[in-house]
C-alpha positions as CSV (number, residue, x, y, z in Angstrom):
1,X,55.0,-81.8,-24.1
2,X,55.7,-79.5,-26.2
3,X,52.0,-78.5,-27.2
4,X,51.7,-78.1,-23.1
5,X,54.2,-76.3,-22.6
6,X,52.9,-73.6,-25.5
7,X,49.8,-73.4,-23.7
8,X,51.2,-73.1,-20.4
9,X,53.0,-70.1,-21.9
10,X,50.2,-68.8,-23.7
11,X,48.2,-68.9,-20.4
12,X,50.8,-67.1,-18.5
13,X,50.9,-64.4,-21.0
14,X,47.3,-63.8,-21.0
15,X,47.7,-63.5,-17.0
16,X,50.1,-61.1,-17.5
17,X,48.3,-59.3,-20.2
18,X,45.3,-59.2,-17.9
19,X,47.3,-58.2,-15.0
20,X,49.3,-55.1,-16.7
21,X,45.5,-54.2,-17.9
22,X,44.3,-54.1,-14.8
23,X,47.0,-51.9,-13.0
24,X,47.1,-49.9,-15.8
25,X,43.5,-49.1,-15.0
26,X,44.3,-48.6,-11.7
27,X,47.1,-46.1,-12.5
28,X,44.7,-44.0,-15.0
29,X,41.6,-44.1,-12.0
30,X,44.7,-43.2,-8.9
31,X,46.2,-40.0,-11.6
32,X,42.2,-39.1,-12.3
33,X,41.7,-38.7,-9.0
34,X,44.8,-37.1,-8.2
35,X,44.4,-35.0,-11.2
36,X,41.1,-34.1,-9.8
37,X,41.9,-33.4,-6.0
38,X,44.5,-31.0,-7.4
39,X,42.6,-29.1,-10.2
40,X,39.2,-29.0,-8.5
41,X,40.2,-25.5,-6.6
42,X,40.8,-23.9,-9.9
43,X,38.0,-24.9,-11.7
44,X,35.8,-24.2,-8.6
45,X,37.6,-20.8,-8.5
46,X,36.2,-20.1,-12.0
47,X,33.1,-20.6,-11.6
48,X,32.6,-18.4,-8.2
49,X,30.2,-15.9,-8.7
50,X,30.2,-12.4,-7.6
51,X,27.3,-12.9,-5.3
52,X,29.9,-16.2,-3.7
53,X,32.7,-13.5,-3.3
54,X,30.0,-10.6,-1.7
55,X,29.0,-13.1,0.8
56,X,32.7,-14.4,1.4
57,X,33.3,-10.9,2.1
58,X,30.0,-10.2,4.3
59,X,30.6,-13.8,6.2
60,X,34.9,-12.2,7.0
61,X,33.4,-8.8,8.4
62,X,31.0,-10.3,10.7
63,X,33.3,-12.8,12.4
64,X,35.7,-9.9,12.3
65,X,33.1,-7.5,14.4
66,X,31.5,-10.5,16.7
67,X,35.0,-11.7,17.8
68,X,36.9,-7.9,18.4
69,X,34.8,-5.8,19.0
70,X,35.5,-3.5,22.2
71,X,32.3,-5.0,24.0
72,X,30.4,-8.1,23.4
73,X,27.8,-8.4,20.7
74,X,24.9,-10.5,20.6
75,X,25.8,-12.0,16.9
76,X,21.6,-12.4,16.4
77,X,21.6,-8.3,17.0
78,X,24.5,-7.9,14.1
79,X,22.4,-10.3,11.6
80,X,18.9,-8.0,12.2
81,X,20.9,-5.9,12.0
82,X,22.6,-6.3,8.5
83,X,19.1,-7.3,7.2
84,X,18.1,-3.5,8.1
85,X,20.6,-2.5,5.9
86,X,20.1,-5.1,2.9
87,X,16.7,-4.2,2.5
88,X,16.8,-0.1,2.8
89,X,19.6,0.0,0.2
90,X,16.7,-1.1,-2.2
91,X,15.2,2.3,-1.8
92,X,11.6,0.5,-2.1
93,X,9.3,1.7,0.5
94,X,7.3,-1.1,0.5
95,X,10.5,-3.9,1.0
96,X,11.5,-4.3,4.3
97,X,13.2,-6.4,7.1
98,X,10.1,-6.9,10.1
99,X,10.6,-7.4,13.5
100,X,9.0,-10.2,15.5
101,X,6.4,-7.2,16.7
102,X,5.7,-6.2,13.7
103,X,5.0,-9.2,11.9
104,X,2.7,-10.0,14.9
105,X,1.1,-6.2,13.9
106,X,0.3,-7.6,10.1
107,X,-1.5,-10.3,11.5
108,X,-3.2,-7.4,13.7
109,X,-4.5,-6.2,10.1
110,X,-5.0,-9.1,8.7
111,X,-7.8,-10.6,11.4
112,X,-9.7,-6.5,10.4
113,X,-8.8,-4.6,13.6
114,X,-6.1,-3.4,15.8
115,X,-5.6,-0.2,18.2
116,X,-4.7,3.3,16.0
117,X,-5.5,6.0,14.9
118,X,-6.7,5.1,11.6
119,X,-4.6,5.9,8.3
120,X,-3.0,4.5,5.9
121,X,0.6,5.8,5.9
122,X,4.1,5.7,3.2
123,X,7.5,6.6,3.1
124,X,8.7,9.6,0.8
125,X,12.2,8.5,-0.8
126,X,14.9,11.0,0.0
127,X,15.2,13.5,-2.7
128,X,18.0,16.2,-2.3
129,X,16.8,19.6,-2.7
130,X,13.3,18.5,-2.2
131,X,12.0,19.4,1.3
132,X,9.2,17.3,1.2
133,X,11.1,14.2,0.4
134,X,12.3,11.9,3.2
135,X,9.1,12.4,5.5
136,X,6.0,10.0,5.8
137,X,3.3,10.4,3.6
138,X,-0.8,9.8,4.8
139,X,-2.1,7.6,2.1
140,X,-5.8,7.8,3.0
141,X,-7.3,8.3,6.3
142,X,-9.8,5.3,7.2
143,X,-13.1,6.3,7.4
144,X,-14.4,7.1,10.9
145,X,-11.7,7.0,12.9
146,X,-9.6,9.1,15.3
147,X,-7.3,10.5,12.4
148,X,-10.6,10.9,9.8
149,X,-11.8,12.8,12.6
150,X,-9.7,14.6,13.8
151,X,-9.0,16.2,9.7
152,X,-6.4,14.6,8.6
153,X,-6.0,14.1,4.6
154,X,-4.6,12.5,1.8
155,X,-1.2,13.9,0.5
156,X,-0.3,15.6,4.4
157,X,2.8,14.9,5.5
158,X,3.9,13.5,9.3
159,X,7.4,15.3,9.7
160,X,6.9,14.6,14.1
161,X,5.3,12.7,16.1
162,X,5.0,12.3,19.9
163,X,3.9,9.7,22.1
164,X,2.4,10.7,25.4
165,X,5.4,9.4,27.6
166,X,7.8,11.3,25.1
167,X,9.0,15.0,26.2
168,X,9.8,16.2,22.3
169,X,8.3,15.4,19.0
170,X,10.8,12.7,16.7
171,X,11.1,14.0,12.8
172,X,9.6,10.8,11.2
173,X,12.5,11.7,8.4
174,X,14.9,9.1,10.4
175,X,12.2,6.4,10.9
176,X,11.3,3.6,8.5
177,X,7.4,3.2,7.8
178,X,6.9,0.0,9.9
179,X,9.0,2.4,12.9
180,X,6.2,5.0,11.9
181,X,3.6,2.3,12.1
182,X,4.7,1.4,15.6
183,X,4.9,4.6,16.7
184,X,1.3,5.3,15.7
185,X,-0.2,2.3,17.1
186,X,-0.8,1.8,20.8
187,X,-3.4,0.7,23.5
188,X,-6.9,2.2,22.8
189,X,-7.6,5.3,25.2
190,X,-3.9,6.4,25.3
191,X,-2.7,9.8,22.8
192,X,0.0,10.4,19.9
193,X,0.4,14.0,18.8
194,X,1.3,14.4,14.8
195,X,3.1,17.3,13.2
196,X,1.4,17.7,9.8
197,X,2.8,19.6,7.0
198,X,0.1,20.8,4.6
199,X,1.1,22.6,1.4
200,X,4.2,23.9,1.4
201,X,4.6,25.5,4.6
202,X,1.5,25.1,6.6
203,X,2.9,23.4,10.0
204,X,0.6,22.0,12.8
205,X,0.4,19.7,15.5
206,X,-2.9,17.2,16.1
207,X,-3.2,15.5,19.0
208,X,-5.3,11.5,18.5
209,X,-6.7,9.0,20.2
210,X,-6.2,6.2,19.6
211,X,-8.9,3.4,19.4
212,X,-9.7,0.2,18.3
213,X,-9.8,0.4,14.1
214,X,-12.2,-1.7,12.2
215,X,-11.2,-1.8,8.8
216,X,-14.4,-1.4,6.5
217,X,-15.4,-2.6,3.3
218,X,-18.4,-1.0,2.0
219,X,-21.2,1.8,2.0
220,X,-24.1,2.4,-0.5
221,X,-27.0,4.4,-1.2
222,X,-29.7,5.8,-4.2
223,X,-29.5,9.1,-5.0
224,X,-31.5,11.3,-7.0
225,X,-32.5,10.0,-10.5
226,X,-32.0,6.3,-9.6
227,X,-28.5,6.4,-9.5
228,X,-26.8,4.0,-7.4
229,X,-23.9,5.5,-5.3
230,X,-21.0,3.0,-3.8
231,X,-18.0,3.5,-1.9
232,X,-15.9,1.3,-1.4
233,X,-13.1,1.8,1.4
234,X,-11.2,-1.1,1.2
235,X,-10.5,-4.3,-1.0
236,X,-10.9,-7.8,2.0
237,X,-12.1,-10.7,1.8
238,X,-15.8,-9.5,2.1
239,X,-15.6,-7.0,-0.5
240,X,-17.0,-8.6,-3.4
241,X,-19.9,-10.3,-1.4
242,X,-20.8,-6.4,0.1
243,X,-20.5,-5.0,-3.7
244,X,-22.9,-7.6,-4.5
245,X,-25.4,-6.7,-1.8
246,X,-25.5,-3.2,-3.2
247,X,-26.3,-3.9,-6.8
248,X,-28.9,-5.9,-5.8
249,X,-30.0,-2.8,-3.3
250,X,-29.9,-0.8,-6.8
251,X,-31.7,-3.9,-9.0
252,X,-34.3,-3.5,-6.4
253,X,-34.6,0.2,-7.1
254,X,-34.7,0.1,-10.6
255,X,-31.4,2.2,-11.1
256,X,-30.1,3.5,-14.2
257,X,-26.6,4.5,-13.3
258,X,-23.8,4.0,-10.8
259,X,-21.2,5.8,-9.3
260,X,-18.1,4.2,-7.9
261,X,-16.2,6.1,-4.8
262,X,-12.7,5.0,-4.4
263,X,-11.1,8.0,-3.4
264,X,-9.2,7.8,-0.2
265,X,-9.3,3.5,-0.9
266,X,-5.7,2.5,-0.3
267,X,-6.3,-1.0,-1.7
268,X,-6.3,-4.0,0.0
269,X,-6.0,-7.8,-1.1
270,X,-5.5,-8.5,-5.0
271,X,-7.8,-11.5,-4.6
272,X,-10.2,-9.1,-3.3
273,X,-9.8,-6.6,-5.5
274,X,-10.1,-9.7,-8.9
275,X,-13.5,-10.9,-7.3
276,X,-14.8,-7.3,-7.0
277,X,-13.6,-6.4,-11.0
278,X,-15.1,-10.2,-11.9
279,X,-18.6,-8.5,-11.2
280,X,-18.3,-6.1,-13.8
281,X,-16.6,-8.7,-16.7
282,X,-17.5,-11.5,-18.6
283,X,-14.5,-13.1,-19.5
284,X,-11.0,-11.3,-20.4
285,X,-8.2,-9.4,-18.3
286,X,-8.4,-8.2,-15.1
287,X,-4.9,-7.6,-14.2
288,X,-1.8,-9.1,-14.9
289,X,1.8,-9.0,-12.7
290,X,5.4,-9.1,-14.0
291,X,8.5,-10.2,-12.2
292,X,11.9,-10.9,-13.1
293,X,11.4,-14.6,-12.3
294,X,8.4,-16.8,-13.7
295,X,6.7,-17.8,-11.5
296,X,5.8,-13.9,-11.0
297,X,4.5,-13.6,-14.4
298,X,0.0,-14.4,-14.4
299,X,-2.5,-13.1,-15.8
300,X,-6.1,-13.1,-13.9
301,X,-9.0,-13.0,-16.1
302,X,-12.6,-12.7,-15.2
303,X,-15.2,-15.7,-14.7
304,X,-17.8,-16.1,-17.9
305,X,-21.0,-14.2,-16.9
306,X,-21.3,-10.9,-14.9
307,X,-23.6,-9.0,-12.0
308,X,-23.6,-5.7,-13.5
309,X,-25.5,-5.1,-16.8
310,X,-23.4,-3.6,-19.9
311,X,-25.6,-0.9,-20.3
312,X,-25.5,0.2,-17.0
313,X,-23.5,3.3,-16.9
314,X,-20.8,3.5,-14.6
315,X,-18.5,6.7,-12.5
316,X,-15.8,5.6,-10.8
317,X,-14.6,8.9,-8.7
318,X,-10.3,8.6,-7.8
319,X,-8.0,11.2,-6.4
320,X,-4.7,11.2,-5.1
321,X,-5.6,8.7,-1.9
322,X,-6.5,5.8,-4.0
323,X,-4.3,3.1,-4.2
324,X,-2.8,-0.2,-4.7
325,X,-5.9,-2.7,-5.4
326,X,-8.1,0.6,-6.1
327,X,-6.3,1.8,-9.2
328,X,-5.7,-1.6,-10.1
329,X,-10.2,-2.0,-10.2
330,X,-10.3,1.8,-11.4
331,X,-7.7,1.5,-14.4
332,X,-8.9,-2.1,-15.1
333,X,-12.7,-0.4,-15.9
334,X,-11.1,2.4,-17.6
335,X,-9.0,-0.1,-20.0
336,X,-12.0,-2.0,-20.8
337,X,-14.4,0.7,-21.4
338,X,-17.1,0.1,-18.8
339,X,-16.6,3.1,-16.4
340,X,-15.7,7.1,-16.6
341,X,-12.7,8.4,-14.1
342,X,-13.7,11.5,-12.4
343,X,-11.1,13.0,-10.3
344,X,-7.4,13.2,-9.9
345,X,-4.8,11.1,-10.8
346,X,-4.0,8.0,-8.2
347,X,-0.9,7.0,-6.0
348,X,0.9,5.1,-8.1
349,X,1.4,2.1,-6.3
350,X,1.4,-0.9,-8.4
351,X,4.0,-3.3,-7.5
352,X,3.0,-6.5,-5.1
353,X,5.0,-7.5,-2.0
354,X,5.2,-10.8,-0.7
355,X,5.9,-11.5,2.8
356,X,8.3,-14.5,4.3
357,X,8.9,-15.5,8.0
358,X,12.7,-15.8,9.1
359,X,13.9,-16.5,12.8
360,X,11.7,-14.6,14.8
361,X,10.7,-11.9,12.5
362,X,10.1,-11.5,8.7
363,X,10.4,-9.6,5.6
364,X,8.5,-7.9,3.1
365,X,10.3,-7.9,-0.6
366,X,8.6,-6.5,-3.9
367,X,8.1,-9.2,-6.3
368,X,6.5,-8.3,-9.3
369,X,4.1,-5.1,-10.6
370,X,0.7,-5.0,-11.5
371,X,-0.1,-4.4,-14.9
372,X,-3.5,-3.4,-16.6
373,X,-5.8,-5.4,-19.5
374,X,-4.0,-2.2,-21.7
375,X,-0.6,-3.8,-20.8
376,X,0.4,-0.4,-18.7
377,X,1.9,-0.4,-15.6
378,X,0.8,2.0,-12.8
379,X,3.9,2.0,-10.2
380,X,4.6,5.6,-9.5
381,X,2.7,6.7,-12.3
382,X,-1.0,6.4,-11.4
383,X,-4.2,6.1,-13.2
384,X,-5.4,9.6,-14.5
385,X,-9.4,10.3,-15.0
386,X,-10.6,11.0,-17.9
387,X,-12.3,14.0,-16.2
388,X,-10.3,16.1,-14.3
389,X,-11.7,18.0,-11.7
390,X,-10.0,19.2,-8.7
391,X,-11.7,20.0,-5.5
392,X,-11.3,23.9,-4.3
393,X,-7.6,24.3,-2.5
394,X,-6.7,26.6,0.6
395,X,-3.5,29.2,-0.2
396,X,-0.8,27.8,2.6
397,X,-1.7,31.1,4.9
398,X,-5.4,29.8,4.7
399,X,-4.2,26.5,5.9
400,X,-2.9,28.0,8.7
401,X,-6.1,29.5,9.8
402,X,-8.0,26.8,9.0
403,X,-6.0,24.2,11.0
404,X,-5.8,26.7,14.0
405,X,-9.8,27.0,13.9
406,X,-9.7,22.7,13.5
407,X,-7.8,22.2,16.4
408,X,-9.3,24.6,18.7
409,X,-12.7,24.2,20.3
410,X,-14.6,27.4,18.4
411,X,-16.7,25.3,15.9
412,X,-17.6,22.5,18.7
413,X,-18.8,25.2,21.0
414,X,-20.9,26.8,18.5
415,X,-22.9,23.6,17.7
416,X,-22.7,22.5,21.3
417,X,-25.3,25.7,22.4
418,X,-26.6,25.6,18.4
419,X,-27.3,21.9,17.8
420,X,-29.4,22.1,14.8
421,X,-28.0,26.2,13.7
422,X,-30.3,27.8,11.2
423,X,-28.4,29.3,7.8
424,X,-28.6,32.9,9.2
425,X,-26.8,31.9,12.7
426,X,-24.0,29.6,10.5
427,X,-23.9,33.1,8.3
428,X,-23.4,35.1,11.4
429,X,-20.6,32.5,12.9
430,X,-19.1,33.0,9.8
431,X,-18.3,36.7,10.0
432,X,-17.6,36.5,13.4
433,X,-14.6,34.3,12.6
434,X,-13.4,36.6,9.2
435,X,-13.8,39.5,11.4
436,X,-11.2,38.2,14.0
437,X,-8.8,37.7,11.7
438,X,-9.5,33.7,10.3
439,X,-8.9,34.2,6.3
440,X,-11.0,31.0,5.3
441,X,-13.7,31.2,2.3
442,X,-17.3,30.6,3.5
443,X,-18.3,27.2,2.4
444,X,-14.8,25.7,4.1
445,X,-16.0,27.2,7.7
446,X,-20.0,25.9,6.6
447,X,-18.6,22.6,6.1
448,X,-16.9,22.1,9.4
449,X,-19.8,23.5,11.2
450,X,-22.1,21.3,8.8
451,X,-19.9,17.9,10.0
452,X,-19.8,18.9,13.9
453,X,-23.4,19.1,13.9
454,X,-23.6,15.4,12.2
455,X,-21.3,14.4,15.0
456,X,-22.8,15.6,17.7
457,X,-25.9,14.2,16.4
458,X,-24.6,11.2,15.7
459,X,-25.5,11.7,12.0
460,X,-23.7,10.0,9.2
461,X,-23.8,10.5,5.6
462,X,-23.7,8.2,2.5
463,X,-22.2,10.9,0.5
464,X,-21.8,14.8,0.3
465,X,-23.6,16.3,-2.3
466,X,-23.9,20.1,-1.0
467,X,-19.6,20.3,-1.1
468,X,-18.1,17.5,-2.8
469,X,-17.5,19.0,-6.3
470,X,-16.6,16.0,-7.6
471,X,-19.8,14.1,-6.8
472,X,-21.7,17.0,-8.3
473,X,-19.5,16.3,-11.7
474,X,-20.2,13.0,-11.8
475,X,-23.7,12.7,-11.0
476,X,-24.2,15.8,-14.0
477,X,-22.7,13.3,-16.4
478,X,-24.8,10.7,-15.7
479,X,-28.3,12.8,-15.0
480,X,-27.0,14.4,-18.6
481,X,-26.6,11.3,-19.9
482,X,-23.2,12.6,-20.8
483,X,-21.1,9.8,-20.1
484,X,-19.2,9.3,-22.6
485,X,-18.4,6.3,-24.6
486,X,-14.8,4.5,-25.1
């Protein structure tokens, strides 16, 4: 009995062992949790971030403006609204919030044609004390169109423009570019008038228009001494293919030499612009891009073999028009050694926008910058030539004259009752016009008569050897045989 008993008791103290175990388990798990339920705010408050707080802030001010303000407010209005505002406080040009219509205007582009007047425009940054700053900026015009046409040129600047259905001109200095872009665009047949500002006070109005553009790609020609000339407008899809064409146009001619036109290129796609460079490389860089996060960071290196012969020596032309994909191919050949620059330095725009669709409409944010096989970057800096040469400049009172004679109908009429003018009739036009007062040099006022006869003949040229200075340096080096080595 007694041995039972013991057991019985040492049973019932196990029980009890296990029992005061188990609610002590309990008690530990219930204070955990209640331990956690009251700390958790605090250690969440610690680790807020400032970005948490911006938007805690952002998320009070809206409620606050959708819910008292004196009249209703649409609270989709407020949000475009506010994304307006995020993305111009980046004082990047090229980032920015897009409408529904203007994303549906990229796609415009992107399919190769769309109703303009054909240029390729960017937003000066706000400088104080700079009165050129602020306004938009022609990049290039595209190559016969209304605004190629009509004169317009790399480095002008649109301070106004004017629909037809509007009674005054609009300072572009208050638009963003994609507001510029919108403005410019419009239904084929119908007119915009631009206020250009050439030099640094050479004001004038031109009245476009506009017409359905077709981006190009791609001219080429031989010139004298079995020199193969290219220019290539813009980096698509179909660039590479076209540049291919043309060397085999020049294989086929037994050339010796090549000369590259980019000037006036504003770039295009960087695929485009990699296939196009591949051509010219057997292996190594092309281009890089650098971003702050990784997935921005590649490098793009050329396939092994290559179209173009290494001993084939190569011009590439560039001014202040080139841009984006064209100084990322110029620079890339001037790195590597297989081309000579010719010209004046390019844009400066090197960085590489991405574009994402949000509710409607869509953004375009800066993700990362192109750099070169040299490891330099070109974003607002350029790619300078290693030959400079500037083409001949008008004083700002000769701009004025020469824009007045542009826009009126003097040098039209001439050709219309002169169609194919003799040198002695163009030399008596020209005196006529000095002598009533238009202070222009010669060859300025023989070129536009020169160009309105091709137009009224419906003549076009490859390229312009009797005025384009620069084409006459480059095609010296290589007749010389003075290109040099790098």
């Amino acid at each position: 009995m007694i041995r039972t008993n013991n057991e019985k008791y040492r049973q019932t103290t196990q029980q009890k062992r296990r029992e005061r175990a188990i609610w002590g388990a309990l008690t530990v798990l219930l204070l955990s949790v209640v331990l956690a339920f009251t700390l958790t705010p605090a250690l969440l408050a610690e680790e807020r971030t400032e970005t948490d707080r911006v938007i805690d802030v952002f998320e009070s001010v809206f409620r606050f403006i959708e819910r008292n303000y004196v009249d209703e407010v649409d609270p989709n209005l407020l949000l475009e609204g506010a994304l307006k505002g995020m993305f111009d406080v980046l004082d990047d040009p090229y980032s920015a919030y897009l409408t529904a219509d203007q994303m549906r205007g990229l796609t415009d582009t992107t399919t190769g044609e769309f109703g303009g007047v054909g240029m390729y425009i960017s937003k000066q940054r706000s400088v104080e004390g700079d009165e050129r700053s602020g306004f938009v900026e022609v990049v290039s015009p595209i190559e016969d169109t209304p605004a190629y046409r009509a004169g317009v040129r790399a480095g002008d600047l649109i301070v106004a423009l004017r629909d037809e259905t509007d009674d005054e001109f609009q300072s572009t200095e208050g638009l963003s570019i994609d507001e510029a872009v919108d403005r410019l665009r419009g239904a084929p047949g119908t007119l915009v008038t631009i206020r250009i500002r050439r030099g640094t006070r050479a004001e004038f109005p031109i009245t476009l228009e506009r017409a359905i553009i077709e981006v190009p790609t791609v001219k080429y020609a031989m010139m004298a001494d079995d020199i193969g000339f290219l220019r290539v407008i813009q980096f698509t899809p179909r660039t590479a293919a076209r540049i291919e064409d043309a060397i085999a146009f020049f294989t086929e001619n037994n050339y010796r030499g090549m000369i590259m036109d980019l000037r006036s290129n504003p770039g295009g796609l960087l695929d485009a612009v990699i296939d196009a460079a591949d051509l010219f490389f057997s292996g190594g860089t092309i281009v890089g891009t650098a971003g702050r996060i990784p997935q921005e960071n590649q490098r793009f290196t050329a396939t092994r073999g290559q179209v173009v012969d290494e001993d084939v020596p190569i011009v590439v032309l560039i001014d202040g028009g080139a841009a984006s994909a064209a100084e990322i191919f110029a620079g890339t050949l001037q790195d590597r050694g297989r081309a000579h620059l010719v010209g004046e330095t390019t844009f400066g725009k090197g960085s590489v926008q991405q574009i994402r669709r949000i509710a409607g409409g869509g953004f375009r944010l800066t993700m990362s910058r192109y750099y070169l096989p040299s490891g330099r970057y070109i974003d607002r800096v350029g790619v300078e030539p290693d030959t400079v040469v500037r083409p001949p400049q008008l004083t700002d009172e000769q701009e004025e004259h020469y824009a007045r004679l542009r826009t009126g109908d003097r040098v039209e009429e001439f050709v219309r009752r002169n169609r194919t003018p003799s040198d002695s009739r163009i030399d008596e036009f020209v005196v006529t016009l000095q002598d009533e007062g238009y202070d222009i040099p010669d060859r300025w006022i023989r070129r536009m008569v020169r160009d309105e006869v091709n137009r009224q003949n419906n003549v076009q040229l490859d390229y312009d050897l009797e005025f384009d200075v620069v084409l006459q340096e480059a095609l010296g080096l290589l007749q010389g045989g003075d290109v040099p080595e790098r």
